[in-house]
C-alpha positions in Angstrom: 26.1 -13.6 9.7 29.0 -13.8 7.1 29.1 -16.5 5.2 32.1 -18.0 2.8 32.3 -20.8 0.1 35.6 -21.2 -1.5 36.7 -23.4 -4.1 33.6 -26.2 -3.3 33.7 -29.0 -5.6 30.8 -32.0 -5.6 30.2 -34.9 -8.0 27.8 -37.2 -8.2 28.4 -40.7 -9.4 31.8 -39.7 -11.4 29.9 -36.4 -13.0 31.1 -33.3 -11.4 28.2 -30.7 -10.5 30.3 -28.2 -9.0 33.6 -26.9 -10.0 35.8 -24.6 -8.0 32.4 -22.5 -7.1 32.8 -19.5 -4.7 30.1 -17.8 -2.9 29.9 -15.1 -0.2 27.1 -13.7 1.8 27.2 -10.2 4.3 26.1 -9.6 7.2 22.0 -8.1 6.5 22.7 -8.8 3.0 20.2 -10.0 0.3 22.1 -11.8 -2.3 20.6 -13.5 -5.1 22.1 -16.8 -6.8 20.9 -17.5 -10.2 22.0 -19.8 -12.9 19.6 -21.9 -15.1 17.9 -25.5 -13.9 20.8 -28.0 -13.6 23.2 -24.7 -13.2 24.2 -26.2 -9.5 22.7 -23.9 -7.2 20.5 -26.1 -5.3 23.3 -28.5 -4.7 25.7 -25.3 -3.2 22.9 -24.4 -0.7 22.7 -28.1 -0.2 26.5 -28.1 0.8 26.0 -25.2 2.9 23.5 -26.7 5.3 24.4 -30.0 5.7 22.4 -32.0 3.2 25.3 -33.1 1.3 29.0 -33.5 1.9 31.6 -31.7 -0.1 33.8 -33.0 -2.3 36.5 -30.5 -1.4 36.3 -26.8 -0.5 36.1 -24.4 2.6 33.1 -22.8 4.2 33.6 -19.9 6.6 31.1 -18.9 8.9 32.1 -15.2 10.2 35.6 -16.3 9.6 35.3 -19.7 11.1 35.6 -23.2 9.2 32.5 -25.2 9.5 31.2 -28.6 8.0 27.6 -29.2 9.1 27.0 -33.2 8.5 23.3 -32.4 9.0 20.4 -29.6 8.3 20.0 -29.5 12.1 23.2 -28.5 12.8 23.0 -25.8 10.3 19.8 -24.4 11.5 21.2 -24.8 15.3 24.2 -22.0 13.9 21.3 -19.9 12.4 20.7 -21.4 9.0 17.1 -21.9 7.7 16.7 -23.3 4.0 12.9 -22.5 3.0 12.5 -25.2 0.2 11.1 -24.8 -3.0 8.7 -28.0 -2.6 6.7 -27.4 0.3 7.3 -29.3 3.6 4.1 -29.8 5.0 1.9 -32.3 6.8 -1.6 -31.3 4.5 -4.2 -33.3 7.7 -2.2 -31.4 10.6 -3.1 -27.6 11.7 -0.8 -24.9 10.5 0.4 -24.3 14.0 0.9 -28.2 14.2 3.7 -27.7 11.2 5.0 -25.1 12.8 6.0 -26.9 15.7 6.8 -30.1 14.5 9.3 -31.6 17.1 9.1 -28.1 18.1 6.6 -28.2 20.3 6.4 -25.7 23.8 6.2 -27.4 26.7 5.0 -26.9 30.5 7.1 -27.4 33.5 5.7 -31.3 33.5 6.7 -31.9 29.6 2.9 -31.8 28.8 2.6 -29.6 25.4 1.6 -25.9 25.9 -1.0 -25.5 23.1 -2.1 -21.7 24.2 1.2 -20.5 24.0 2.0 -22.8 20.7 -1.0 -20.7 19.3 -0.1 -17.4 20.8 3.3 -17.6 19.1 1.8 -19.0 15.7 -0.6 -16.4 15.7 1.9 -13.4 16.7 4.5 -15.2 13.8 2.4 -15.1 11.0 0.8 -11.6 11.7 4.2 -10.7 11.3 3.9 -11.4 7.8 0.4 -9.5 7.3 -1.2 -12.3 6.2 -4.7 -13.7 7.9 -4.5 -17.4 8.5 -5.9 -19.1 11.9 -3.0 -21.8 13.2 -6.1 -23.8 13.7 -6.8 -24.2 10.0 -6.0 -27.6 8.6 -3.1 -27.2 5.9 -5.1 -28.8 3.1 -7.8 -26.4 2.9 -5.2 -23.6 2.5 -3.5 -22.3 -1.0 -0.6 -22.8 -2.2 0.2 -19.5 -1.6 -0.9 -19.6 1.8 1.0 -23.0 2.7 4.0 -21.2 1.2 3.6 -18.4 3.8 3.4 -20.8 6.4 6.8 -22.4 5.6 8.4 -19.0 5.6 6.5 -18.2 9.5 8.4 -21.8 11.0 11.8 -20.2 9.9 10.6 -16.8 11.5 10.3 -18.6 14.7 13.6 -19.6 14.5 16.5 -17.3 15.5 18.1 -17.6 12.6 20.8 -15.3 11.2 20.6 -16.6 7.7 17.6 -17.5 5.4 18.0 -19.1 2.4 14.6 -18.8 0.0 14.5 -20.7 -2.6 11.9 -19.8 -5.3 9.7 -18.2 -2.3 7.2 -16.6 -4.5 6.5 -19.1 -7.1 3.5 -19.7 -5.3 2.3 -16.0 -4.1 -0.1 -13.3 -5.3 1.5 -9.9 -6.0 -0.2 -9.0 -2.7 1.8 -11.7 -1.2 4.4 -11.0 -2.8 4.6 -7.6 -1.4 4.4 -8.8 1.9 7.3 -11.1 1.6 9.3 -8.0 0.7 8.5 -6.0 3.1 9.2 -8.7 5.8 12.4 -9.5 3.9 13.6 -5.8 4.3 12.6 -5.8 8.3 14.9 -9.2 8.4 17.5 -7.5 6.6 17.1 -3.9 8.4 18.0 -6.3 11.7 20.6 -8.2 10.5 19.8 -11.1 9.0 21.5 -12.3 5.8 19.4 -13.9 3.1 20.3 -16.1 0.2 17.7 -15.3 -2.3 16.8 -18.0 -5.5 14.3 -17.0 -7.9 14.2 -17.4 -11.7 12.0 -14.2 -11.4 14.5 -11.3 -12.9 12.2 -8.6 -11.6 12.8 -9.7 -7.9 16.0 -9.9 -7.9 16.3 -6.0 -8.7 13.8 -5.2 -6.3 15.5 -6.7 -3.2 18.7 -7.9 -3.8 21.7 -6.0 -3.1 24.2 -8.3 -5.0 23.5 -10.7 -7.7 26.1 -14.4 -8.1 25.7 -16.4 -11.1 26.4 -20.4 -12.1 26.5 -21.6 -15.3 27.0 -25.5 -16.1 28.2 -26.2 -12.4 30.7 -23.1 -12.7 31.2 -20.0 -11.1 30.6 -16.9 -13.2 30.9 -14.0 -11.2 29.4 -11.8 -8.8 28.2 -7.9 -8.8 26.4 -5.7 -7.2 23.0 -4.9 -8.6 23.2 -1.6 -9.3 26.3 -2.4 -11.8 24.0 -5.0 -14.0 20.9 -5.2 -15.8 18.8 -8.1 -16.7 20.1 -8.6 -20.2 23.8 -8.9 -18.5 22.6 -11.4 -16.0 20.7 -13.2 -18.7 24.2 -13.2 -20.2 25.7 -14.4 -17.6 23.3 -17.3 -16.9 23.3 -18.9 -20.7 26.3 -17.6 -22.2 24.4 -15.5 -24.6 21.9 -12.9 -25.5 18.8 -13.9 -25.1 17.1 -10.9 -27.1 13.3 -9.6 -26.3 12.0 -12.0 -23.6 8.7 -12.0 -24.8 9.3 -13.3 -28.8 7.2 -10.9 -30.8 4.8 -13.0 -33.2 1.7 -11.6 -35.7 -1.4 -12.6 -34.5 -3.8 -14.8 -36.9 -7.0 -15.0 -35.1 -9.5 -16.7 -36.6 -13.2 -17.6 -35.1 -14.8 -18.6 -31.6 -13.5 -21.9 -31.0 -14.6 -22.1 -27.3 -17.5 -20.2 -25.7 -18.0 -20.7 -21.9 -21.6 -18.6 -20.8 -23.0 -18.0 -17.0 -20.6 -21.4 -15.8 -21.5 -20.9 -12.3 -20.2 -22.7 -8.8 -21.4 -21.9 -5.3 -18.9 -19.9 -3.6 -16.1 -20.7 -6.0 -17.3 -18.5 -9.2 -20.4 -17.1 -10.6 -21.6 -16.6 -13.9 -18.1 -16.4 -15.7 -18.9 -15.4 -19.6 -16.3 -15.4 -22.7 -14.6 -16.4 -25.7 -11.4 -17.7 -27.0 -10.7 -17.7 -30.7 -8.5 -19.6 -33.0 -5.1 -18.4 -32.9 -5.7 -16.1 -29.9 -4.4 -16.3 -26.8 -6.2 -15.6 -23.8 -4.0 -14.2 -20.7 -6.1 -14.9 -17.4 -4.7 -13.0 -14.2 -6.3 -12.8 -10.5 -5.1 -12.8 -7.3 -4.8 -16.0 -5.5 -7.8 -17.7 -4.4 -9.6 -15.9 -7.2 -10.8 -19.1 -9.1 -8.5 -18.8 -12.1 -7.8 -22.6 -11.6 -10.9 -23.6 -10.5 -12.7 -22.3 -13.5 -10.3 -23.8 -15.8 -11.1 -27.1 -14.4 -14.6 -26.5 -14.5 -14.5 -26.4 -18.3 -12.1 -29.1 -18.4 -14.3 -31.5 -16.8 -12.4 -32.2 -13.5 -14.4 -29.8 -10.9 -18.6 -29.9 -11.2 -20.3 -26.8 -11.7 -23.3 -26.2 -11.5 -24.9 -23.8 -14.4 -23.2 -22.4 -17.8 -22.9 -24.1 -21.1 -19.8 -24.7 -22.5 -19.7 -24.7 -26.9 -16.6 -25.4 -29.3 -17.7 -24.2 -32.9 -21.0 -22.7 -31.5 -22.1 -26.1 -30.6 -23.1 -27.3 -27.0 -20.5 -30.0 -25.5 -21.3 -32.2 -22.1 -18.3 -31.8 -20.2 -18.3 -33.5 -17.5 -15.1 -35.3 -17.3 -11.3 -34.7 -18.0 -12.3 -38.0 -20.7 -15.0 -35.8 -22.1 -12.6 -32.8 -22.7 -10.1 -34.5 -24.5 -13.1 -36.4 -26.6 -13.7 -32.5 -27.7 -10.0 -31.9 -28.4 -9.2 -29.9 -24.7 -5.7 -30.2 -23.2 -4.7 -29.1 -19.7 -1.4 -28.2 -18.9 -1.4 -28.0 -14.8 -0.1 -25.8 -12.2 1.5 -28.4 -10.7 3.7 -30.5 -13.2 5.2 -32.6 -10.5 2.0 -33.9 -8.9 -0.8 -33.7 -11.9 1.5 -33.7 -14.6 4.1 -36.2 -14.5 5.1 -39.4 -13.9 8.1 -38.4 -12.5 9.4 -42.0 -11.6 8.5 -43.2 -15.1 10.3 -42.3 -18.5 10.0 -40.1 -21.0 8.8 -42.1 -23.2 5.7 -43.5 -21.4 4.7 -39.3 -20.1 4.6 -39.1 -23.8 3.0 -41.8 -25.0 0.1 -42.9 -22.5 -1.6 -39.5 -23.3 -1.9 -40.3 -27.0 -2.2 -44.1 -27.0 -4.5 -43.8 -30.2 -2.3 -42.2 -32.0 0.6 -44.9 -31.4 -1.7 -48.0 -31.5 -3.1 -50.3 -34.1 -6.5 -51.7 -33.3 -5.9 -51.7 -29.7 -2.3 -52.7 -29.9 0.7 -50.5 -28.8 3.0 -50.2 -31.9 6.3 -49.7 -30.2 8.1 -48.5 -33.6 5.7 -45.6 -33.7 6.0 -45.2 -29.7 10.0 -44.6 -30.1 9.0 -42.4 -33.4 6.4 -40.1 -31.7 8.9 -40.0 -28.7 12.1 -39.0 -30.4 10.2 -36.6 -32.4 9.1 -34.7 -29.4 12.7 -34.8 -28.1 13.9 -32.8 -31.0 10.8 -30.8 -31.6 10.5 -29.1 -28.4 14.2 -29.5 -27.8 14.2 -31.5 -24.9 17.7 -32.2 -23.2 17.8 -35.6 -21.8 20.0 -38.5 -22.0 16.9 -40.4 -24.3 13.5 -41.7 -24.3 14.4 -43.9 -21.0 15.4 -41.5 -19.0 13.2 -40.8 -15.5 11.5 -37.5 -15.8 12.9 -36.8 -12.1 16.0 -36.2 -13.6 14.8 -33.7 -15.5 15.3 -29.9 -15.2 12.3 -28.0 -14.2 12.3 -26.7 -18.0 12.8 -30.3 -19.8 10.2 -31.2 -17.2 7.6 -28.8 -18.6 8.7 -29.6 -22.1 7.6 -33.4 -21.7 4.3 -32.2 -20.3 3.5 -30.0 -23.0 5.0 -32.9 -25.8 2.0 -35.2 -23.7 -1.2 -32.5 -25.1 0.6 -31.1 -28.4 0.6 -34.9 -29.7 -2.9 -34.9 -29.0 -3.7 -32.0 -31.7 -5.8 -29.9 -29.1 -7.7 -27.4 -30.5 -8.2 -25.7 -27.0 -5.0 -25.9 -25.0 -5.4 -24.3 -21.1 -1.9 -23.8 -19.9 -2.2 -23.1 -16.0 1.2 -21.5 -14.8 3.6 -23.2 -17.4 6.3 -21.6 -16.2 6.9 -21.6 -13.0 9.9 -23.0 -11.8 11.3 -22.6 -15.0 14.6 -20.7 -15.7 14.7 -17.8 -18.7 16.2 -20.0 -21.0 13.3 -22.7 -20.9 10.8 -20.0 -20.5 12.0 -18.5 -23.7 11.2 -21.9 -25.7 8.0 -22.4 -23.8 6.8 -19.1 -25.2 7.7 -20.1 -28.8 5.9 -23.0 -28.1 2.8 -21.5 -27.2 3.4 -18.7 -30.1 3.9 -22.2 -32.6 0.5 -23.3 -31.2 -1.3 -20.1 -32.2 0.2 -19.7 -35.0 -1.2 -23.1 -35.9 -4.6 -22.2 -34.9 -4.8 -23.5 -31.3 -7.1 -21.2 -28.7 -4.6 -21.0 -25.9 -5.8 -19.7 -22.2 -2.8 -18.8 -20.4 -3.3 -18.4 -16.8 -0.1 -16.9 -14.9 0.6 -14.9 -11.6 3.4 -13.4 -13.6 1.4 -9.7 -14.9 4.5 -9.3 -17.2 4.1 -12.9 -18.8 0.5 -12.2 -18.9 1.0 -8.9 -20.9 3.5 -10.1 -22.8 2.3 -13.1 -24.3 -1.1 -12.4 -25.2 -4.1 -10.8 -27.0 -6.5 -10.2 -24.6 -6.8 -10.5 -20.7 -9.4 -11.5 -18.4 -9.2 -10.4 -15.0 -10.6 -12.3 -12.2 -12.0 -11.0 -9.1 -13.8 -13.1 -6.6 -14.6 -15.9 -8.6 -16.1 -13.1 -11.6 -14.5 -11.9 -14.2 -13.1 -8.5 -13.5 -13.2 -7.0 -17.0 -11.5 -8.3 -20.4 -9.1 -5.9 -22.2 -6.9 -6.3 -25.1 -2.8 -6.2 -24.3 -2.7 -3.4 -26.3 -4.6 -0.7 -23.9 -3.1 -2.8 -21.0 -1.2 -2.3 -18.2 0.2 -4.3 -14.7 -2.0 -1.0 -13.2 -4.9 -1.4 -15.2 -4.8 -5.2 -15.0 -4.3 -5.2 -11.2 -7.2 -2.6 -10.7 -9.9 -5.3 -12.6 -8.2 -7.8 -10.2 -9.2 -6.0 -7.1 -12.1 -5.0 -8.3 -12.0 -1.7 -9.6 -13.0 -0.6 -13.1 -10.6 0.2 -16.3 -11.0 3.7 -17.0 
């Protein structure tokens, strides 16, 4: 399928997202479309399949003019848009999603559940990945749900797949898969629209590469005539320099020690330290317990056996309460759900996490509310219209930011930051890291716990690989490497 956007112009109550923007796509091409959050590529997709209307503009489909008024009519032609927020009913079975008002049916109407299995089943070993369409979507990871999404447009015979950030979620493993499927799809003809803030990707599958800035068209090029620092370029409107911001480390003593913390079948005996100033990379595969371990010591999942100590002394945590009592902050893999208010303000993400610190004797002082508040703005560089505005109208990166401004005002002295960037475009992720260098600098352990090996290597001092719930092996970044990092993840040993 060849697909052609000229000239599409949208606005949105008087403010104009899109501005003259052109876009093409090949037949059994992989094209990536990049720009930062708020750069207007979610709203071009949007266009193309039907979601919203354009302003003014053409779009061809092999030559033809089409206007879809509705996703349906775009997937009828042989469009599938593979969201970045997950579709899916969590108490239904995965083949249930996958045939939602899809459903096979028998010569009498009656629902054909063998074959809706067979064809679930056959779909997702397609991908390589071992799920049973029987399994309730809740009790499945991210990842896996993620996988699932990408099996229902499988099923359909579609001609072009648009993915939008389809491996924020995934393992490298995963990750691999997705590829590999990606390059059958493509070897048979299928076009693919490919959005990812993950540079790497994009010069591992893509053939071409289009960029937005500020609602504008930038240009297009094939990948094997740009780099990443020319993209990056491209994207912000300036060099960006080294991506991971060099910084001398300061490390002072054991702040936190976790010994033999221990859950059933999630993770046994897991055994370290984090020091002032140091930060502590944490990589596994998914479903390895990096996350469940960090809310262990956080308070918010029970374990069973292990101590816990912050300046050699033992601490009861037992509750997210407790934690922050003992000056622990948790930065959450899901900013959205856990991490925001998203129909609230800025202001009040801000402020309800450090209520003590803006109240006197129990009452809210609103002076030092608006203070706190506009000091974070400007500290961690927020863009936003003010304090009022609604965190849903955020970018993914001035999303983030807020969440962070919610624990630094706190003055943690352990801060766990559980995928802080994902979603976030290389711009943001740039100030997030000289966020977390800041923190260390100022003494703050940091645990940073990221599917992204190069984030992982390039922002810390040490790194503890997880493997089945145990810890793998801890190595310093120095003797490191994604090989040797990946081998302690799958359980191997670092030579």
């Amino acid at each position: 399928m060849r697909i052609e956007m000229k000239n599409i112009c949208k606005s949105f109550s008087k403010v104009q997202v899109l501005k003259d923007v052109h876009f093409s796509l090949d037949d059994g091409e992989v094209h990536a479309l990049m720009g930062e959050n708020g750069a207007g590529k979610s709203t071009l997709v949007k266009i193309l399949t039907g979601v919203y209307t354009r302003d003014s503009g053409e779009v061809l489909i092999d030559d033809e003019p089409v206007h879809f008024k509705h996703p349906m009519e775009a997937e009828q032609s042989g469009i599938v848009f593979i969201h970045q927020e997950l579709n899916t009913m969590h108490e239904l079975t995965v083949e249930e999603n996958m045939f939602m008002c899809k459903e096979i049916k028998g010569p009498l109407g009656t629902v054909n559940k063998r074959a809706m299995r067979e064809k679930a089943r056959k779909t997702i070993n397609q991908l390589g990945i071992d799920i049973d369409p029987k399994t309730i979507m809740k009790h499945l990871s991210v990842g896996q749900q993620q996988m699932v999404e990408i099996a229902k447009a499988l099923m359909v015979d579609a001609k072009a797949l648009i993915l939008d950030e389809p491996t924020a979620a995934l393992t490298l493993s995963e990750t691999e898969v997705l590829f590999k499927v990606i390059n059958r799809l493509k070897d048979s003809g299928v076009s693919l629209i490919y959005i990812t803030h993950r540079m790497e990707e994009v010069f591992e599958i893509c053939d071409r590469v289009t960029v937005l800035r500020d609602g504008e068209y930038v240009n297009t090029k094939p990948i094997g005539e740009t780099d990443m620092n020319d993209v990056v370029k491209m994207m912000i409107g300036r060099e960006i320099g080294e991506r991971y911001p060099n910084r001398e480390s300061s490390i002072g003593d054991v702040l936190l020690e976790v010994d033999g913390l221990t859950k059933e079948g999630v993770f046994n005996d897991v055994s370290f330290t984090v020091r002032a100033g140091e930060v502590l990379g944490v990589a596994g595969l998914m479903g390895a317990g990096r996350t469940e371990i960090m809310e262990a010591i956080f308070g918010s999942l029970p374990y069973e056996k292990g101590t816990i100590s912050l300046d050699g002394n033992t601490v009861n945590i037992r509750s997210p309460i407790d934690a922050k009592r003992h000056s622990l902050g948790f930065i959450t893999e899901d900013r959205k759900i856990e991490g925001l208010m998203l129909e609230d303000s800025i202001g009040h993400n801000i402020s309800i996490n450090n209520l003590k610190r803006i109240s006197n004797n129990g009452v809210l002082n609103r002076f030092k509310e608006l203070s706190l508040v506009r000091e974070a703005i400007e500290k961690l560089h927020i863009v936003c219209r003010g304090p009022k505005q609604l965190c849903k109208f955020l970018s993914g990166g001035n999303q983030q930011k807020v969440v962070f401004a919610k624990w630094i005002y706190t003055n943690p002295r352990v801060l766990i930051l559980d995928e802080p960037t994902r979603g976030v475009d290389v711009g943001a992720k740039k100030e997030i890291y000289n966020i977390i260098n800041e923190l260390a600098a100022d003494g703050v352990a940091i645990i940073l716990v990221s599917s992204e090996l190069p984030e992982v290597l390039g922002m810390s001092d040490r790194i503890m690989a997880i493997h089945e719930g145990k810890i793998g092996g801890i190595i310093d970044s120095t003797d490191a490497t994604q090989e040797s990092v990946m081998i302690l993840c799958t359980g191997g040993v670092h030579a």
